[in-house]
C-alpha positions in Angstrom: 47.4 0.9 -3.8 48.1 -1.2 -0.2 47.6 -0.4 3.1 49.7 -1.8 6.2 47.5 -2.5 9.0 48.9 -2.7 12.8 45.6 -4.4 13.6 42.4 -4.5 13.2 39.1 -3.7 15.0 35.9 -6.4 15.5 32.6 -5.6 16.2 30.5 -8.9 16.2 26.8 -9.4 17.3 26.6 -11.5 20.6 22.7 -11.9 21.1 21.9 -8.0 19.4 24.8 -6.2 21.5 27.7 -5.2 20.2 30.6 -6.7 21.9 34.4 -6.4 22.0 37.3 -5.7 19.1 40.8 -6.6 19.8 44.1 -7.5 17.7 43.4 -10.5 15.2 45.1 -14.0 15.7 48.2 -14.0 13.8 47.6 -16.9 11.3 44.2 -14.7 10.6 46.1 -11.1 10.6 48.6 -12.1 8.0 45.3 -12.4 5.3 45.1 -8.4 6.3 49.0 -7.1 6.8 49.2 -6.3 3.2 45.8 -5.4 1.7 44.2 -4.1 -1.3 42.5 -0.9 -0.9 39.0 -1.0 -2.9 38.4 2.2 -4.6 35.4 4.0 -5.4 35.3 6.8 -8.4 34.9 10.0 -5.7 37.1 12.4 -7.2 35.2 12.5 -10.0 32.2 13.9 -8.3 33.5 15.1 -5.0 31.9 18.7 -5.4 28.6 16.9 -6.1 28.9 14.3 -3.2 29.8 17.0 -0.7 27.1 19.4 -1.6 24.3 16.2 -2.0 25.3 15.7 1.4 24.0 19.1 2.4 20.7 18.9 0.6 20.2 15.4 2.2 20.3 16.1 5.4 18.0 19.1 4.6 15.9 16.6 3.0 15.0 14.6 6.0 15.0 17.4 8.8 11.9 17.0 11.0 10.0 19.4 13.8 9.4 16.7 15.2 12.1 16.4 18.1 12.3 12.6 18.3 12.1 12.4 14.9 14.7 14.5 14.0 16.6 13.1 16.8 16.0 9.6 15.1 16.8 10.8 12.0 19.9 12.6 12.7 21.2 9.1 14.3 20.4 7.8 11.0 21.8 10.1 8.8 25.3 9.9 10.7 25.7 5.9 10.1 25.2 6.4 6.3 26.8 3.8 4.4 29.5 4.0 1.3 26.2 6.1 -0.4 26.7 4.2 -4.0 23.1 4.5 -4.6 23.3 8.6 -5.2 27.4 8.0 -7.1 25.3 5.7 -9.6 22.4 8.6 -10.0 25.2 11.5 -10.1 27.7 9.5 -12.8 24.4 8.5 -14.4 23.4 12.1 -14.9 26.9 13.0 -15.6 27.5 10.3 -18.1 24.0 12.2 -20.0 25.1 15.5 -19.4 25.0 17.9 -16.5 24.4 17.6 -12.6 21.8 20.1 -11.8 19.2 20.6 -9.5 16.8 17.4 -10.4 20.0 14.9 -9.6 20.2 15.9 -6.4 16.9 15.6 -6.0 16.5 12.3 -7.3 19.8 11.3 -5.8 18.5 12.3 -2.3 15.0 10.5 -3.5 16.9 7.1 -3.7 18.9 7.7 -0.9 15.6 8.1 1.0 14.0 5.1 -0.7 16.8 2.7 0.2 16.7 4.2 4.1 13.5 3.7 4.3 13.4 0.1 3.3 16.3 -0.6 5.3 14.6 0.6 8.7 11.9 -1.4 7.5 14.1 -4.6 6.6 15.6 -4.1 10.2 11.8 -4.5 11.0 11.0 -7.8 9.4 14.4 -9.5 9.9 14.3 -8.6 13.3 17.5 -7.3 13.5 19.2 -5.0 16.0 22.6 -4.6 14.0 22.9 -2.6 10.8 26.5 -1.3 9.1 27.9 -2.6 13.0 25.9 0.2 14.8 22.5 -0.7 16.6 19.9 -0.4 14.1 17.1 2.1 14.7 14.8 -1.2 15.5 17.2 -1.7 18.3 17.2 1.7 19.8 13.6 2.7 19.0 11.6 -1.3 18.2 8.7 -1.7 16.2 6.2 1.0 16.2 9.3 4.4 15.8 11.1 2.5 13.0 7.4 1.9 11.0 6.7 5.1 11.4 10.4 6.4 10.5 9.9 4.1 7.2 6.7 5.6 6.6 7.5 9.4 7.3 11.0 8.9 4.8 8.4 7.7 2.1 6.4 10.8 2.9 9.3 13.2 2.6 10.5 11.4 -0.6 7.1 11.9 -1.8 6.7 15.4 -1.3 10.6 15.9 -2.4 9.4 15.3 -5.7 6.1 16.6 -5.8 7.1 20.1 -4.3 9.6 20.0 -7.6 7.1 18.8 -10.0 9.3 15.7 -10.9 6.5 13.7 -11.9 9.1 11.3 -14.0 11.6 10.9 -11.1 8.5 10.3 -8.9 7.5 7.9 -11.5 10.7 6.3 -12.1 11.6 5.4 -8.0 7.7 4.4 -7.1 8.4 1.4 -9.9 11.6 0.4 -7.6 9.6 0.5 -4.2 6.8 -1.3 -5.9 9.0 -4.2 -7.3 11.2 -4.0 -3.4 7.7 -5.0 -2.2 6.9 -7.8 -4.4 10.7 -9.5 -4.0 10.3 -9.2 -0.7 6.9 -10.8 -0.2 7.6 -13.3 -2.9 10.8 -14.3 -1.1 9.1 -14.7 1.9 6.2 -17.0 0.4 9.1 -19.7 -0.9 10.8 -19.5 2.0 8.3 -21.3 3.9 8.4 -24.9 1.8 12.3 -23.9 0.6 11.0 -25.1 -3.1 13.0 -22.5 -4.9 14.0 -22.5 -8.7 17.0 -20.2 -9.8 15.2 -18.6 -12.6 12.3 -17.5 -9.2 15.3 -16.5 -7.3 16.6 -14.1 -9.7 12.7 -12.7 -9.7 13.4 -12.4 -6.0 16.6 -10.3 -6.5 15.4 -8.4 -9.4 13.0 -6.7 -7.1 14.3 -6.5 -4.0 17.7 -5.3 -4.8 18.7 -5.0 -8.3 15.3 -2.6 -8.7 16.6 0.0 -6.7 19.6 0.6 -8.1 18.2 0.4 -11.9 15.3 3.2 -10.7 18.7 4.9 -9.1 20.8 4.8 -12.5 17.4 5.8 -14.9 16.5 9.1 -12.2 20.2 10.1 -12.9 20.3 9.8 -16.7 16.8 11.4 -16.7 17.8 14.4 -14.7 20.4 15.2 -16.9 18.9 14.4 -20.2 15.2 13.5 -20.1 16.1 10.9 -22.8 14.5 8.2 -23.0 16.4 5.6 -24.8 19.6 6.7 -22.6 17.3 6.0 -19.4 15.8 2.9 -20.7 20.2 2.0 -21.3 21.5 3.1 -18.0 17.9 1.2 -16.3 19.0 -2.0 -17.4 23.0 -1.3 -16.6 21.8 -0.8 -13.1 19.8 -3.6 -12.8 22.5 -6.0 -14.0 25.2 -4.3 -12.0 22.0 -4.8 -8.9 21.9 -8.4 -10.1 25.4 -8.9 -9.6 25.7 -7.4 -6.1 23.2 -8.9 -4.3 24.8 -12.3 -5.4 28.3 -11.2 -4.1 26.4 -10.3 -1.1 24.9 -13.9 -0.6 28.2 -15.6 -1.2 29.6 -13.2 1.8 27.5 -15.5 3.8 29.6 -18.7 2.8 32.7 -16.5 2.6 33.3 -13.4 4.3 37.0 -11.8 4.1 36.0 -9.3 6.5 36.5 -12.3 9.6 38.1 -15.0 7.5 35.3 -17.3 7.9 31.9 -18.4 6.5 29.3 -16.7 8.8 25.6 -19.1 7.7 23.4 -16.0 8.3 21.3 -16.5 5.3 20.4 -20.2 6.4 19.8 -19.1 10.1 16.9 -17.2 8.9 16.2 -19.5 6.4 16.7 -17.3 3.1 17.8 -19.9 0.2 20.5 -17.7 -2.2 21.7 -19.4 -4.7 24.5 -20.9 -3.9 22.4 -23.3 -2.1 19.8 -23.5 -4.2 22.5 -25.1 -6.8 23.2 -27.5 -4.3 19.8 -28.3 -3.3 19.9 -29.1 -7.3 23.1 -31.2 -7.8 23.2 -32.9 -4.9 21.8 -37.0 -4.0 18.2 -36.9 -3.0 19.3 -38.4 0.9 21.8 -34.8 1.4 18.7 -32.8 -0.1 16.5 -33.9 2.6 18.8 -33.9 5.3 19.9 -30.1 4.2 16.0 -29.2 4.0 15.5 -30.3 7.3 18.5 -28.6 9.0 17.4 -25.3 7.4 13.9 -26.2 8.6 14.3 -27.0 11.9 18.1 -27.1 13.2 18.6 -23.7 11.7 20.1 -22.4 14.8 22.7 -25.4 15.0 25.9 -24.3 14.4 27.0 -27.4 13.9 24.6 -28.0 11.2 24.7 -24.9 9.7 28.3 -25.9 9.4 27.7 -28.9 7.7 25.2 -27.7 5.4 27.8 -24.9 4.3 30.3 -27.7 3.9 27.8 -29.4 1.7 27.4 -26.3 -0.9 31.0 -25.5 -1.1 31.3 -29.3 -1.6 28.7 -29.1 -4.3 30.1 -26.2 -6.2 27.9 -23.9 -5.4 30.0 -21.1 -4.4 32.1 -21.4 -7.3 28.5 -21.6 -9.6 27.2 -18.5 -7.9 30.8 -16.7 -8.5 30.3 -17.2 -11.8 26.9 -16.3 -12.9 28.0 -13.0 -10.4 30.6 -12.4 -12.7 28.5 -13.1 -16.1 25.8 -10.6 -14.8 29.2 -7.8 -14.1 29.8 -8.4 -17.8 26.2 -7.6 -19.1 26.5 -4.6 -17.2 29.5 -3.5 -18.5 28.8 -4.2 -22.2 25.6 -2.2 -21.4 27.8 0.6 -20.7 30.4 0.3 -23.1 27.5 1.4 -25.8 28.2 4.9 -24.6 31.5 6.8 -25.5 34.9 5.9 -23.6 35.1 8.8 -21.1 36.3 9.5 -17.2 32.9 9.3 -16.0 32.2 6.1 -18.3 35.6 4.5 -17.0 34.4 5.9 -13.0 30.9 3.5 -13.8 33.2 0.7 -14.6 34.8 1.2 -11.3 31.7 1.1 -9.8 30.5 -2.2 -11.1 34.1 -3.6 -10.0 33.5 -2.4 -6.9 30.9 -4.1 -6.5 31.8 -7.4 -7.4 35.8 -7.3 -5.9 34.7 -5.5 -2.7 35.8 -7.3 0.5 32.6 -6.2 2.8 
């Protein structure tokens, strides 16, 4: 399917405010004239997705008037929501969607809001999906305390249902989030980082999540555990596989045509540079340690240090151990019987790894 596109809108963060849009250049537009449409596997649960939408909201409705006033701003920038499709096509894939899978699909949902607001926290960041983030509008102590009262609801979501295995199954995830998280920010302060740690690193902090999100869905439907156990470790390699095409956004985003350095601004080594840091002379190694240590803010040298991995071969390397991880996942999957829903997974984990943003 392709789309024609007259032009195209661009939000970009000047100093944490969102500033202008316009038409593209012309060189740049021509990239985006005839473009291929990414598609996700809705129609396959579109009943589901419209009526988890209901229950979500429900989900997170406060008394509180600033809360609910906080939460209703949050609830309206929702992303593309492929956390709950995995848990529905998870449960499908098992059996039926009933009651517990949109429960657990509105427990991850929750979950990954939560550490979001709270990522927005630690980053410092005042931009999330190109809206203000809630640490923007509302700073420190609101989006703690919105972070903390999501984990309450999610909590008592479950509870009030008596899904002790859900609960189980989601508390793992937010435990290993934590670890990644904090183990990614220990190495980040001497940037000594080896590629088996970083894939530690994403294992928790991302990949976790959406394994926890796959395992609630096929548990919901089933309680199996051996087809749980399966779909766990599908969603942690399709996890695996995303947060990697995430990092090498950094070095080559198609959403502006041009590498944006983020990650080495706040000093987060991905592994595409972490395969340079490895391949290169000892002289770039320390001069690309430095920059990241001190001249982080450079663009100059930010420049040059992203000229350096794709010099190196380290987007290419990272592309392709992206690409090997999509396969696990997929022969994962392929251990259950050819079906829509099995064939609307696979979508998923393409989506994931062809997606332009």
């Amino acid at each position: 399917m392709l789309v024609i596109t007259p032009f195209l809108l661009i939000y970009q963060g000047v100093n944490g405010k969102l500033t202008a849009h316009g038409k593209l250049p012309s060189i740049i537009f021509l990239q985006y004239l005839v473009a291929p449409v990414m598609k996700l596997p809705n129609a396959l649960i579109q009943k589901e997705l419209d009526l988890f939408e209901v229950k979500f909201k429900e989900a997170v409705q406060s008394q509180a008037p600033l809360l609910d006033r906080i939460m209703r701003y949050v609830v309206k920038r929702k992303g593309k929501q492929l956390r709950p499709m995995f848990v529905m096509l998870s449960a499908k894939l098992c059996g039926e969607i009933n009651d517990s899978t949109y429960r657990a699909a509105s427990l991850v949902e929750i979950l990954h809001t939560a550490t979001l607001v709270h990522d927005d926290v630690v980053d410092d960041s005042l931009e999330r999906r190109g809206f203000f983030s809630t640490y923007a509008l509302w700073k420190t102590k609101a989006s703690v305390l919105i972070g903390d009262y999501l984990l309450a609801k999610g909590l008592l979501l479950s509870l009030d249902h008596n899904d002790y295995q859900l609960l189980h199954i989601l508390s793992d995830a937010v435990k290993k989030i934590s670890e990644g998280e904090l183990l990614q920010l220990e190495k980040a302060r001497n940037l000594s980082l080896k590629e088996e740690v970083y894939y530690d690193i994403i294992r928790g902090k991302t990949a976790s999540l959406l394994a926890s999100a796959c395992a609630a869905g096929a548990w919901s439907a089933a309680q199996d555990k051996t087809h749980t156990e399966t779909l766990r470790l599908f969603g942690e390699l399709t996890g695996m596989a995303f947060q990697i095409k995430d990092d090498l956004f950094d070095y080559a985003s198609e959403d502006i045509g041009k590498p944006t350095g983020n990650d080495i601004k706040e000093k987060k080594l991905t592994l595409p540079l972490i395969y340079t840091l490895n391949h290169c002379d000892a002289a770039t190694r320390r001069k690309i340690i430095y920059i990241v240590k001190n001249n982080s803010q450079d663009k100059n040298k930010v420049d040059w240090v992203m000229q350096q991995v794709q010099a190196a071969g380290g987007i290419s390397y990272a592309t392709k151990q992206m690409n090997h991880f999509k396969e696990q996942a997929l022969n994962v999957l392929h251990t259950f019987p050819d079906s829509d829903t099995r064939r609307g997974l696979e979508d998923m984990v393409l989506f994931v790894t062809d997606r332009k943003y």
